[in-house]
MDTraj code that builds the backbone (N, CA, C; nanometers):
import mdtraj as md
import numpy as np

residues = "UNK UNK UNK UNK UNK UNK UNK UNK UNK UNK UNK UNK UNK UNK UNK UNK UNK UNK UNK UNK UNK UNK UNK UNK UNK UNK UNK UNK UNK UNK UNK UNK UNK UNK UNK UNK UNK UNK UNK UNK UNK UNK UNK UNK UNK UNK UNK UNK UNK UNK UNK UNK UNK UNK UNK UNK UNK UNK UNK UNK UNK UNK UNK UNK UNK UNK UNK UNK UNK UNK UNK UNK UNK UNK UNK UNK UNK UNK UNK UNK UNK UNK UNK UNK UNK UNK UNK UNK UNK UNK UNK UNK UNK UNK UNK UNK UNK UNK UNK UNK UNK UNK UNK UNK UNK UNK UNK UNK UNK UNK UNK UNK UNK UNK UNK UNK UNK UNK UNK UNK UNK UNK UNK UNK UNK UNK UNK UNK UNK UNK UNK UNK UNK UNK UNK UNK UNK UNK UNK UNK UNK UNK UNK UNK UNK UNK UNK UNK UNK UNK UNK UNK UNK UNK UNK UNK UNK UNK UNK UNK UNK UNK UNK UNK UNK UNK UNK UNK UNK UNK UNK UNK UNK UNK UNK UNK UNK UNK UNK UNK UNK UNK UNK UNK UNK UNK UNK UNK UNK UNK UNK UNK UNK UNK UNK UNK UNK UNK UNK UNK UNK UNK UNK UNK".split()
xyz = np.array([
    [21.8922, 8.6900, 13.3214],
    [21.8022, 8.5746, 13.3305],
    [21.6645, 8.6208, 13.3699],
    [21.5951, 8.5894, 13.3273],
    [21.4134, 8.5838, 13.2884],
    [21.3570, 8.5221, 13.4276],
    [21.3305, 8.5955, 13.5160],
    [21.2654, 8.5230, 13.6790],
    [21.1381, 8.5762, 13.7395],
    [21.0288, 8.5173, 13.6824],
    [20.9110, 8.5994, 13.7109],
    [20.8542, 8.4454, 13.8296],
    [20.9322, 8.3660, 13.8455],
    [20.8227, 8.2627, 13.9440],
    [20.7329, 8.2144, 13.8117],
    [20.6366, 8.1453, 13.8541],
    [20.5001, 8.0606, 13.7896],
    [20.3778, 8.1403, 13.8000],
    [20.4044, 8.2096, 13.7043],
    [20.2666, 8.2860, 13.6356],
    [20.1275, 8.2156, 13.5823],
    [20.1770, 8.0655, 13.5954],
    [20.0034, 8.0204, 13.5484],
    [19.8927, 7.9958, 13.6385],
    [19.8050, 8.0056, 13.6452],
    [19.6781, 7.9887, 13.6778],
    [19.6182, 7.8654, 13.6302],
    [19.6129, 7.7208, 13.7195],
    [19.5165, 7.6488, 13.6249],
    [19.5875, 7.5551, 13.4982],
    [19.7650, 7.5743, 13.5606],
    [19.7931, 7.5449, 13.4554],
    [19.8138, 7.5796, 13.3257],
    [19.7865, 7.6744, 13.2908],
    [19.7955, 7.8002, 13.2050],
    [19.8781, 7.9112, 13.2242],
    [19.9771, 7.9366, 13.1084],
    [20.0920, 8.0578, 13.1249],
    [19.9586, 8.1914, 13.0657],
    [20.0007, 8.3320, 13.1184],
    [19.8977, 8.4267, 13.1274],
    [19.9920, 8.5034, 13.0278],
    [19.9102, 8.5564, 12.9567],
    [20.0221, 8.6570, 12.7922],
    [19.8968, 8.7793, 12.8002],
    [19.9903, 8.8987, 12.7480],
    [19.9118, 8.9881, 12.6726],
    [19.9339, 9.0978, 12.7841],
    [19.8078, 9.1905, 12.7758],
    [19.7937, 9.3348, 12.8321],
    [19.7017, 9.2667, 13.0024],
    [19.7607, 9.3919, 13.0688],
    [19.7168, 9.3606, 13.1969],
    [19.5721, 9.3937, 13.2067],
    [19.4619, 9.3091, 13.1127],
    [19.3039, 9.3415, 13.0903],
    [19.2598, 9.2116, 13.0171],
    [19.1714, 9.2363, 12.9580],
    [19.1127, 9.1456, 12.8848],
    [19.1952, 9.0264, 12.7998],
    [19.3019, 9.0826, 12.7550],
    [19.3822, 9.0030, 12.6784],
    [19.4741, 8.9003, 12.7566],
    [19.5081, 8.9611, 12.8869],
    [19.5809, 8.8310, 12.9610],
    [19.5130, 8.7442, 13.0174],
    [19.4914, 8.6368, 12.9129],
    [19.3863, 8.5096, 12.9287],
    [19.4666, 8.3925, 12.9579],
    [19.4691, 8.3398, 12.9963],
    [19.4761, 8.1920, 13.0633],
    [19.4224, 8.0582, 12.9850],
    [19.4540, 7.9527, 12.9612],
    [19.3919, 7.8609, 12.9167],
    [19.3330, 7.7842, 13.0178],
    [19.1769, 7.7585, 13.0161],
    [19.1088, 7.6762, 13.1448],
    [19.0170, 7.6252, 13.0625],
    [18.9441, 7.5391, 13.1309],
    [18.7952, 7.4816, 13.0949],
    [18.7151, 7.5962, 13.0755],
    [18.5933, 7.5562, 13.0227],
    [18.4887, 7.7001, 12.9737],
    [18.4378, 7.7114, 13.1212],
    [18.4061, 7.5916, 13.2523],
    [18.3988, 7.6328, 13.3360],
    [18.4582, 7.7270, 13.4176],
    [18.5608, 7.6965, 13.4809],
    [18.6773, 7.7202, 13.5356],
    [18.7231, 7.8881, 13.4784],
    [18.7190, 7.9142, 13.3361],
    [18.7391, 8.0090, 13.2577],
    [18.6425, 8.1312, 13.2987],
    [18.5181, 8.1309, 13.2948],
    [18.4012, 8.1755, 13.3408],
    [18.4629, 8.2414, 13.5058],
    [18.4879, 8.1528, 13.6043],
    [18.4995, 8.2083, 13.7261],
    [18.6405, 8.2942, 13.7310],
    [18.7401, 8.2569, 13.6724],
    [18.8805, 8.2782, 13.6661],
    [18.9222, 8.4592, 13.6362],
    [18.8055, 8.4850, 13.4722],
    [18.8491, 8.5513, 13.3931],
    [18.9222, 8.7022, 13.4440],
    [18.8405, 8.7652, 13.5372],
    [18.8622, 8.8539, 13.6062],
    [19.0209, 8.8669, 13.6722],
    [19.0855, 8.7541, 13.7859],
    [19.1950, 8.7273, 13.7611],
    [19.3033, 8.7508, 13.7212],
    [19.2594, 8.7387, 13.5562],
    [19.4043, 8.7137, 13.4563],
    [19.4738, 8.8761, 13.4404],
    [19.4745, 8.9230, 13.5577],
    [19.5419, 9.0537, 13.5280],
    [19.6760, 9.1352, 13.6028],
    [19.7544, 8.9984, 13.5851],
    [19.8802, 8.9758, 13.6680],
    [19.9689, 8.9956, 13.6193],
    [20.1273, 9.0159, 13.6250],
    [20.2363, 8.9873, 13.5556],
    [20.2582, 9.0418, 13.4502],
    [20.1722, 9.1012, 13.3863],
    [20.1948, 9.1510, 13.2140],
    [20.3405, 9.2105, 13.1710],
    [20.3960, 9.2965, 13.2441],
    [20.5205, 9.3543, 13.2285],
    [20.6312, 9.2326, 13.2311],
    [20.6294, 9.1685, 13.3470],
    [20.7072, 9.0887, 13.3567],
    [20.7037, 8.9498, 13.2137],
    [20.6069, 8.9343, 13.2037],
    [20.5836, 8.8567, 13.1045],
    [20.6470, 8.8654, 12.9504],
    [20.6045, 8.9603, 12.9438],
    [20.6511, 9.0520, 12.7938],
    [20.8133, 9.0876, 12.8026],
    [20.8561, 9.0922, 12.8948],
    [21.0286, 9.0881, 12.8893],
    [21.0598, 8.9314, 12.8720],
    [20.9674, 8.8522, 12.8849],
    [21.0057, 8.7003, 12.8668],
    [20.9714, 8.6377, 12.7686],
    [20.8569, 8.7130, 12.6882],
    [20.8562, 8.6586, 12.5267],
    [20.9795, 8.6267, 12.4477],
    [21.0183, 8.5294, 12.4141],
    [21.1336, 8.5232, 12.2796],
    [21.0990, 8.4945, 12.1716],
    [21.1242, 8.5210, 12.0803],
    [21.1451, 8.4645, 11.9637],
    [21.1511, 8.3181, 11.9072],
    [21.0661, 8.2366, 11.9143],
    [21.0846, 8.0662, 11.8803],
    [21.1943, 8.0916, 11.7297],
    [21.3492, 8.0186, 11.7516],
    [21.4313, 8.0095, 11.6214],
    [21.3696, 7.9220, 11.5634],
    [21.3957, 7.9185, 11.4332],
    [21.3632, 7.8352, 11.3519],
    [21.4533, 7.7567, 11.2436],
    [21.4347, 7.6963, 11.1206],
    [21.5431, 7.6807, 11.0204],
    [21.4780, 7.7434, 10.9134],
    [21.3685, 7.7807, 10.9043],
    [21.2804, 7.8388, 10.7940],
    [21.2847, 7.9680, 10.8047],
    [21.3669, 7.9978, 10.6538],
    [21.3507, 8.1901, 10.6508],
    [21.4885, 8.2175, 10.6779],
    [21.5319, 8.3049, 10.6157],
    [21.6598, 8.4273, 10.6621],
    [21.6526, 8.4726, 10.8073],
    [21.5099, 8.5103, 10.8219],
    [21.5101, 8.6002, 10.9506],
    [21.4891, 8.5091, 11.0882],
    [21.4677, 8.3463, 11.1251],
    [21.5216, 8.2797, 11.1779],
    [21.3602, 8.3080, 11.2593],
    [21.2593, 8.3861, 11.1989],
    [21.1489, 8.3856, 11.2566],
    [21.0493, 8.2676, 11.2175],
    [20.9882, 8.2211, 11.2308],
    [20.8446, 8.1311, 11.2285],
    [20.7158, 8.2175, 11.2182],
    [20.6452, 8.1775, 11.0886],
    [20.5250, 8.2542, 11.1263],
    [20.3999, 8.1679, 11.0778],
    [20.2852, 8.1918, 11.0931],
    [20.1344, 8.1049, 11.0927],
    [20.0524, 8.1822, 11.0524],
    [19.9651, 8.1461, 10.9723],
    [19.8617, 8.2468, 10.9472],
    [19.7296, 8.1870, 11.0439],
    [19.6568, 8.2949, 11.0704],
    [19.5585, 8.3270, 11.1950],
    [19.4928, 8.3787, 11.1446],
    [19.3365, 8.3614, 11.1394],
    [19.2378, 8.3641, 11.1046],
    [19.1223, 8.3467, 11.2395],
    [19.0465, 8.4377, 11.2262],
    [18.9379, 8.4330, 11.3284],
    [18.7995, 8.5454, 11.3063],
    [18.7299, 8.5224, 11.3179],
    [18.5602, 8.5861, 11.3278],
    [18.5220, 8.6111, 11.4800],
    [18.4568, 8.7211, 11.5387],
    [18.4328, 8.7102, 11.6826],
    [18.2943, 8.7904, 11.5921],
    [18.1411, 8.7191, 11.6192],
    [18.0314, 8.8051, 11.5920],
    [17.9821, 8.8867, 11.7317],
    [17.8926, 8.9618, 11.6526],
    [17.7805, 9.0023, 11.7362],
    [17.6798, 8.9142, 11.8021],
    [17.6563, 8.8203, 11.7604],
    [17.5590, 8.7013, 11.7911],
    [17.6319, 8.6152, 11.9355],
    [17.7914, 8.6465, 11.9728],
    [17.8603, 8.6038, 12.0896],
    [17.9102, 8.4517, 12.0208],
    [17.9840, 8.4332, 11.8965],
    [18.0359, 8.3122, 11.8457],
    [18.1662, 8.3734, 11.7851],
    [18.2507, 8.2843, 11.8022],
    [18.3898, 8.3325, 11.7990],
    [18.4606, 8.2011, 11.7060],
    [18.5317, 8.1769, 11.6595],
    [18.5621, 8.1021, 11.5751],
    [18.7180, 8.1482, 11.5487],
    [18.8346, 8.0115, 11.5199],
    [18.9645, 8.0396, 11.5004],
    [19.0502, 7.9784, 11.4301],
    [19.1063, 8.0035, 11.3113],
    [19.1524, 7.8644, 11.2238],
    [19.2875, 7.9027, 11.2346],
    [19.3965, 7.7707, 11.3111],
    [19.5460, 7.8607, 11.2793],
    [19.6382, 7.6750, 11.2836],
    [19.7353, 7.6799, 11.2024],
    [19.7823, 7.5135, 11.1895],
    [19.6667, 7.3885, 11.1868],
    [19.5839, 7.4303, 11.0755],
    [19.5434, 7.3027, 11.0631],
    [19.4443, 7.2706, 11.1783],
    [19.3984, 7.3469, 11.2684],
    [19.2756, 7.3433, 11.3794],
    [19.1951, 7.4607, 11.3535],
    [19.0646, 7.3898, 11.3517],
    [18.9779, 7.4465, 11.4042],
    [18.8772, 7.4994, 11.5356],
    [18.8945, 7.6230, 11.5850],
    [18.8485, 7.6350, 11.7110],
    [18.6925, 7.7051, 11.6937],
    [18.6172, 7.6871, 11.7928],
    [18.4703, 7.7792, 11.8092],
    [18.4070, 7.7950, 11.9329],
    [18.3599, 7.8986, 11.9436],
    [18.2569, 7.8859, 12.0570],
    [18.1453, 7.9596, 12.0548],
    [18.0886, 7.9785, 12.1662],
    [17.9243, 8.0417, 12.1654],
    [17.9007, 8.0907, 12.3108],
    [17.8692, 8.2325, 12.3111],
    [17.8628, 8.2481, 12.4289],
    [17.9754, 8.3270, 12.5544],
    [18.1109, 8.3172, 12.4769],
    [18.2260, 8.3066, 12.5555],
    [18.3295, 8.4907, 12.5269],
    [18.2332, 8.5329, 12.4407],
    [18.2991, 8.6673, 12.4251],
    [18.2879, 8.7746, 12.5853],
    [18.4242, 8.8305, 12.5966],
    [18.4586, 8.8984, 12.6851],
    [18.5300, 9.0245, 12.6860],
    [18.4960, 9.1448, 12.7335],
    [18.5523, 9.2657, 12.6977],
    [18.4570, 9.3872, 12.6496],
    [18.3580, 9.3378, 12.5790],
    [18.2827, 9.3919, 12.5719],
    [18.1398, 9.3529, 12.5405],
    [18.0216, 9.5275, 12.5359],
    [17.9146, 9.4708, 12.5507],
    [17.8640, 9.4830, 12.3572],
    [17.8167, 9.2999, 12.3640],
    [17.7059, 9.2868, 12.2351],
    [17.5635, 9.3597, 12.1987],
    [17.5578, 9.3500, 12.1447],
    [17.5948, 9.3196, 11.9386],
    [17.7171, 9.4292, 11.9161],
    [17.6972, 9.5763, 11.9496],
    [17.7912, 9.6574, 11.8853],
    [17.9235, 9.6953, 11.9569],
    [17.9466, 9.6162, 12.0387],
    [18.1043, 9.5841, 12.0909],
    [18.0767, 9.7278, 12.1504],
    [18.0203, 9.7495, 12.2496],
    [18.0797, 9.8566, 12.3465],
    [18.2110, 9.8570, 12.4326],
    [18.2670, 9.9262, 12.4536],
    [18.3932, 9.9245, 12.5523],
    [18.3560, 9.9138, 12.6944],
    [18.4051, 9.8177, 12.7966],
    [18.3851, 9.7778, 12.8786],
    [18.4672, 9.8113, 13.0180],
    [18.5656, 9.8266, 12.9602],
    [18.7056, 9.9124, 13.0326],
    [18.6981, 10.0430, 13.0462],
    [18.7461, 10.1322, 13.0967],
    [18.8286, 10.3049, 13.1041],
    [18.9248, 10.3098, 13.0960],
    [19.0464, 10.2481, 12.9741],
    [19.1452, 10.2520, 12.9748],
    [19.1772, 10.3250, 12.8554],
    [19.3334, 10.3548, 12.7848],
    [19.3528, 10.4182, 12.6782],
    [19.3443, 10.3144, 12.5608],
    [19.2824, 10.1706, 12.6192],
    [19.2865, 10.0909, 12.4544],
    [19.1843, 10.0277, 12.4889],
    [19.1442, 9.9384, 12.4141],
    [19.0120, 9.8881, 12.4078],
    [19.0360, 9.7233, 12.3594],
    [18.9390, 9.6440, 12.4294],
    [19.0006, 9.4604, 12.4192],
    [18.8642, 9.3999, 12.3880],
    [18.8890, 9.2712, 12.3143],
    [18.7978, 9.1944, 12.3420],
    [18.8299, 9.0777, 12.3425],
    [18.8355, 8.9368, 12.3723],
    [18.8611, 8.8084, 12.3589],
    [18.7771, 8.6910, 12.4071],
    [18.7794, 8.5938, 12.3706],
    [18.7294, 8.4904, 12.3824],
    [18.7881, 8.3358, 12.4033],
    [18.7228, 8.2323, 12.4853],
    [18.7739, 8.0625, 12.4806],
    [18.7352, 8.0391, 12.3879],
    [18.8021, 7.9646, 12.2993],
    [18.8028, 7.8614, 12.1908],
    [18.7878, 7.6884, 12.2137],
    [18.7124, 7.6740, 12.1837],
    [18.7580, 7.4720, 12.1564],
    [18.7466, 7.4429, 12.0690],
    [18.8304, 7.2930, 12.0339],
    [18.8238, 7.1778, 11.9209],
    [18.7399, 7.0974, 11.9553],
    [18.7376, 6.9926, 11.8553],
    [18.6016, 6.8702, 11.9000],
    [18.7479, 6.8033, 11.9666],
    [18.8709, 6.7705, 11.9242],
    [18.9625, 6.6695, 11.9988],
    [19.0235, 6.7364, 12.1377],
    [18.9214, 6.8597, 12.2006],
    [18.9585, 6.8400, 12.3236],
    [19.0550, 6.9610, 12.3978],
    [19.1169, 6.9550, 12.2570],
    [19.1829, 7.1092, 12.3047],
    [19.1346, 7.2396, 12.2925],
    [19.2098, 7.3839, 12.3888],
    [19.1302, 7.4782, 12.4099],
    [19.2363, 7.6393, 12.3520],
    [19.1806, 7.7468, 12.3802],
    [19.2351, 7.8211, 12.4113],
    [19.1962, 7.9856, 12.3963],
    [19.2446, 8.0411, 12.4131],
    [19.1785, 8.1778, 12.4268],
    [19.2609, 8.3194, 12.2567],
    [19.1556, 8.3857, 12.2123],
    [19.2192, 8.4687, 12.1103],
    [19.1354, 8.6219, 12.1698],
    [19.2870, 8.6884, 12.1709],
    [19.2220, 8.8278, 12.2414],
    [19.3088, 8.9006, 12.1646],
    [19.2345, 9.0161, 12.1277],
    [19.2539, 9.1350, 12.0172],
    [19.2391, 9.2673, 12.1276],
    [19.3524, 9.3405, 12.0734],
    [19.3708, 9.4646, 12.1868],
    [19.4164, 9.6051, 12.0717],
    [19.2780, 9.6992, 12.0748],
    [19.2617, 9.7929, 12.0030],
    [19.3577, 9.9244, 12.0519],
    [19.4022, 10.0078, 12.0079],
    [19.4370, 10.1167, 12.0467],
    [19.3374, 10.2646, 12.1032],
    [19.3526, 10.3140, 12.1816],
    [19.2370, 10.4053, 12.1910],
    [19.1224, 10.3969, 12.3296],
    [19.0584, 10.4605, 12.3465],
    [18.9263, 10.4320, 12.4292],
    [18.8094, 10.4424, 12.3424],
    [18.7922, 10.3083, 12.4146],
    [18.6232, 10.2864, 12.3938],
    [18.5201, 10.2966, 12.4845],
    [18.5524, 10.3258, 12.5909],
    [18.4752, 10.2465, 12.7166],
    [18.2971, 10.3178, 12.7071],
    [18.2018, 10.2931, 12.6900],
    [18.0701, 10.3495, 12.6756],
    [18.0475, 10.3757, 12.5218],
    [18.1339, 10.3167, 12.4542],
    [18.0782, 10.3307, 12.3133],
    [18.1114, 10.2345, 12.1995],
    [18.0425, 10.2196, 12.0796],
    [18.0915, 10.0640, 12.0180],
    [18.2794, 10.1247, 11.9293],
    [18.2975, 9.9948, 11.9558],
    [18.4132, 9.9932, 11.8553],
    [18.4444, 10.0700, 11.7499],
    [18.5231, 10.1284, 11.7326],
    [18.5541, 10.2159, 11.5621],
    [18.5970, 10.1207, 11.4563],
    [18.5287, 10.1402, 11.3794],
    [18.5179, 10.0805, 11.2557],
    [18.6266, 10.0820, 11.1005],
    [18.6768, 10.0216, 11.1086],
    [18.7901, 9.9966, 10.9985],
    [18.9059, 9.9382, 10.9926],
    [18.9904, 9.9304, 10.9275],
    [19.0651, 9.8182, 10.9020],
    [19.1990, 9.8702, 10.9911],
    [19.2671, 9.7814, 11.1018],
    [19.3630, 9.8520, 11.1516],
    [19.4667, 9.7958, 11.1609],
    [19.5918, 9.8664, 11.1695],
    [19.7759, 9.8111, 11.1573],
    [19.7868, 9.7100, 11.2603],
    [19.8469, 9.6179, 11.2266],
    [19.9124, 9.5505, 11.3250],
    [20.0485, 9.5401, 11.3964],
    [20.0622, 9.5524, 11.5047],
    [20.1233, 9.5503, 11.6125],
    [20.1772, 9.4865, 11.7004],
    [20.3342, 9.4489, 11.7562],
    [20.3039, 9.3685, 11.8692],
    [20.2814, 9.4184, 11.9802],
    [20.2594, 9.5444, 11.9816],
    [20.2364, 9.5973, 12.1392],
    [20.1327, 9.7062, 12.0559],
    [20.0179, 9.7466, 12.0625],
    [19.9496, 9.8371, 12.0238],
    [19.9707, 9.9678, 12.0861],
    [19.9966, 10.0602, 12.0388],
    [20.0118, 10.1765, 12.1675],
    [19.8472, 10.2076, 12.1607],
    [19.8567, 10.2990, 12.2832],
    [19.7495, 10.3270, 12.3977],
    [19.6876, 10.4230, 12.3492],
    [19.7554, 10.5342, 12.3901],
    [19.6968, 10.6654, 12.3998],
    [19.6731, 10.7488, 12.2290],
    [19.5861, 10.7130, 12.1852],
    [19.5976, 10.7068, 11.9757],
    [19.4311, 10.6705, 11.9485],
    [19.3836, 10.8148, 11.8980],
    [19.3254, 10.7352, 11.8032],
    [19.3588, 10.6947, 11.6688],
    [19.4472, 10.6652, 11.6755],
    [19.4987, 10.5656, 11.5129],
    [19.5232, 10.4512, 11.5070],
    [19.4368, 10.3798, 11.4550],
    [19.3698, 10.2254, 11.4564],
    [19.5211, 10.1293, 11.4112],
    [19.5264, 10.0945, 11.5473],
    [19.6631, 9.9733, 11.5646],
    [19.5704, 9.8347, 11.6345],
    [19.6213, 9.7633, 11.6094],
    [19.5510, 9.6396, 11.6696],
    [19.6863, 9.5163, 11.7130],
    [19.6377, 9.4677, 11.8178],
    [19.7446, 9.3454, 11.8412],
    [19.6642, 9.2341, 11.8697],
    [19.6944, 9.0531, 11.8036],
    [19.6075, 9.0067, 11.8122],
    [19.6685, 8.8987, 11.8497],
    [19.6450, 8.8074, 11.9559],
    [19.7389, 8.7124, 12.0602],
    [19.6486, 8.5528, 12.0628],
    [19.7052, 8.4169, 12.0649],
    [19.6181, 8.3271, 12.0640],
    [19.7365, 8.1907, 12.0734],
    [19.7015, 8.1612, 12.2154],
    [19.7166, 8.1054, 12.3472],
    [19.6196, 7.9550, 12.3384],
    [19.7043, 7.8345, 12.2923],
    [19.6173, 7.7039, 12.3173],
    [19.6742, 7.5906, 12.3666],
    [19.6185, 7.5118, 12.3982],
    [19.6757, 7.3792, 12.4971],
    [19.7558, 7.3254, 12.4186],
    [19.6962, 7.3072, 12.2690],
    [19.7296, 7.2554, 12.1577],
    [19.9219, 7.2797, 12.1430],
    [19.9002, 7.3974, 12.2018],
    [20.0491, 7.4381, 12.1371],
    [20.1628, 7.4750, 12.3137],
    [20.1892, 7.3904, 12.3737],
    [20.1989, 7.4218, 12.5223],
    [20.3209, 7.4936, 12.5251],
    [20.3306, 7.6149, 12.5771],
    [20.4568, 7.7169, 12.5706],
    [20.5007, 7.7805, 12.4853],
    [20.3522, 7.8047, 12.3935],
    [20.3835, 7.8651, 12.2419],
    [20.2520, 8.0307, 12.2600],
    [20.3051, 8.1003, 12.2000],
    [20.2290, 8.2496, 12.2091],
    [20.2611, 8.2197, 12.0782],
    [20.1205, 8.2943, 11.9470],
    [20.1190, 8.3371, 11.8695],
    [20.1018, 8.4985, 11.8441],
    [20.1320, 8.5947, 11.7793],
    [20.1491, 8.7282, 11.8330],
    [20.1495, 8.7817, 11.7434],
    [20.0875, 8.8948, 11.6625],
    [20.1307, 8.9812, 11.5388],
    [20.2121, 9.0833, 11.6024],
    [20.2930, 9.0727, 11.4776],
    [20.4269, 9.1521, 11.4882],
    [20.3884, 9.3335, 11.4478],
    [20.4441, 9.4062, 11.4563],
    [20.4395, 9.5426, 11.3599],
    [20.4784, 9.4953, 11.2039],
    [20.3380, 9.5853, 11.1797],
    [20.3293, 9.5903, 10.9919],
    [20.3263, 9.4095, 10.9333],
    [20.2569, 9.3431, 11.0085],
    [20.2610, 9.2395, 10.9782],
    [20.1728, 9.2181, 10.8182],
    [20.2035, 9.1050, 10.7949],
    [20.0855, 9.1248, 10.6602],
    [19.9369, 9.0558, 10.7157],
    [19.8564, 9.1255, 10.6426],
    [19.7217, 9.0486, 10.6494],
    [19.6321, 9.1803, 10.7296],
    [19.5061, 9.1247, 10.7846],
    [19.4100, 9.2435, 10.8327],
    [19.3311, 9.1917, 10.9834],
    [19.3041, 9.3480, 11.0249],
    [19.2512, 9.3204, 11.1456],
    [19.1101, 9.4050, 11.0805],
    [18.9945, 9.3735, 11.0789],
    [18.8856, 9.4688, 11.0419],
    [18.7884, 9.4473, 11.1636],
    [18.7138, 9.5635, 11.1648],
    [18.5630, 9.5909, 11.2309],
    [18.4799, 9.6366, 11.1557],
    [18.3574, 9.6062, 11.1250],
    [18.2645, 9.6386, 11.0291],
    [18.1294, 9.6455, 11.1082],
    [18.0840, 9.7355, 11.0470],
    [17.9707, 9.7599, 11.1503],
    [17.8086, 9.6976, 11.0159],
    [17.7215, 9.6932, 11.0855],
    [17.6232, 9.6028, 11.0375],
    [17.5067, 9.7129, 11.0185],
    [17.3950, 9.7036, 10.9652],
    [17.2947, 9.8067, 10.9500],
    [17.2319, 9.8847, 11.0439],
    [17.2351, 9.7977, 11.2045],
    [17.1928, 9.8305, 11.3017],
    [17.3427, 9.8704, 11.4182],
    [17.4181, 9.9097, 11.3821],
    [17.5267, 9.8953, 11.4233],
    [17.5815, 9.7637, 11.5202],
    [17.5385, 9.6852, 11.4713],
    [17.6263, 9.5682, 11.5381],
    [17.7850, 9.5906, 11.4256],
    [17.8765, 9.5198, 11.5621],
    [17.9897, 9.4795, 11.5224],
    [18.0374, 9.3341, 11.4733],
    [18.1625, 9.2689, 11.3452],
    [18.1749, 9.2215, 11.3454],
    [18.3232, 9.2122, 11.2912],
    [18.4128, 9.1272, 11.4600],
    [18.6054, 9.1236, 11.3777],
    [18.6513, 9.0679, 11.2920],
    [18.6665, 9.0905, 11.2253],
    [18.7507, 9.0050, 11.1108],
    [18.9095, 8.9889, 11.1745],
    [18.9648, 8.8519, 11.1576],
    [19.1441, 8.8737, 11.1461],
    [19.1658, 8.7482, 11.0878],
    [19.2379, 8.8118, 10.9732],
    [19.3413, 8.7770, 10.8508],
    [19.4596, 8.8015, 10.8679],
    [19.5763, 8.7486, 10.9381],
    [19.6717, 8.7907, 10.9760],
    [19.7609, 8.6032, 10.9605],
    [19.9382, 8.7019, 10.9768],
    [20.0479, 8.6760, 10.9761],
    [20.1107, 8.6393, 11.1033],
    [20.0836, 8.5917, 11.1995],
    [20.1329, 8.5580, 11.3308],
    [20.2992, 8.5055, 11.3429],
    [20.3689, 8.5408, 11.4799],
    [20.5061, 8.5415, 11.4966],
    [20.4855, 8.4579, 11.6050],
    [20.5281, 8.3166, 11.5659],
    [20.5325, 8.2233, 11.7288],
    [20.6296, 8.2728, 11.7822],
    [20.6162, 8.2326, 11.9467],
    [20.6628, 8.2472, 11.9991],
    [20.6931, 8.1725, 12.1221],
    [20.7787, 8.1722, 12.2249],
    [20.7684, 8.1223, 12.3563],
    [20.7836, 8.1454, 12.4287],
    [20.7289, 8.1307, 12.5865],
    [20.6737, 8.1865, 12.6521],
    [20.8185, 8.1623, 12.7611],
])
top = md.Topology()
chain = top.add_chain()
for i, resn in enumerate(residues, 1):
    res = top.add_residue(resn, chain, resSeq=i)
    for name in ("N", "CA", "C"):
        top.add_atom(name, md.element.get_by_symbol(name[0]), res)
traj = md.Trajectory(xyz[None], top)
């Protein structure tokens, strides 16, 4: 049995890597003071992910396609079931335009709050393989993952997205999922993410 106590913050269950990616769902206020925080539980958490069953499919999995833009300009944007999310301002992890690494760790993160106009919120955080910390992002199209390993430079990406909308639901790319995680760099080296991806609900 699965016994980690009440991991939320705010009302919010906390998912992902013990950094940037274990985000919380809060107000953009609240979010702002919090963010630092969200770097609790991760192990414990991730033994408590399951699998949401389904009736759709052989493999009894559920999946969504996920779509999102995070610019250089600090606007982040997220299309997944029929919602649209955006924001301005709210990118975290690293430093703009050319996505420097912000961390000293063996992988590299960035994420952001999302809102709808009807109110609901939530956070999409992408967790690179590798170190970045003092330099921009590496550039190209990378595998997806549900756990990215660390210590690699060989471009794995895991990409996680956490909303009110969906309460006790993790969306998560799986390994070798279909679709793309890209970084493209701009004339002046700004960065910009692309994700085109296959997401594996889940629950928390």
């Amino acid at each position: 049995m699965c016994n980690i106590g009440d991991p939320r913050i705010g009302g919010s269950s906390l998912t992902g890597r013990p950094a940037v990616a274990d985000l919380f769902i809060v107000s953009r206020d609240n979010y702002m003071k919090k963010f630092i925080v969200a770097s609790i539980a991760f192990a414990s958490l991730t033994a408590c992910v399951k699998v949401l069953p389904t009736d759709t499919g052989d493999s009894g999995v559920e999946t969504v396609q996920l779509r999102a833009t995070i610019t250089p300009d600090n606007h982040c944007t997220v299309d997944i079931q029929g919602k649209t999310y955006s924001s301005v301002g709210q990118v975290r992890g690293a430093t703009l335009p050319s996505f420097v690494g912000a961390t000293n760790e063996a992988y590299h993160e960035v994420a952001c709050w999302v809102g709808n106009i009807d109110g609901s919120d939530g956070n999409i955080a992408v967790s690179f393989s590798g170190n970045s910390f003092g330099k921009p992002f590496a550039v190209g199209t990378f595998l997806q993952r549900f756990e990215a390993p660390a210590a690699t430079d060989d471009k794995f990406a895991t990409v996680t997205f956490q909303g009110s909308a969906f309460p006790g639901r993790l969306f998560r790319t799986d390994d070798n999922g279909a679709g793309t995680v890209v970084v493209e760099s701009g004339a002046n080296g700004e960065r910009t993410i692309r994700i085109d991806v296959i997401a594996t609900k889940l629950f928390l």
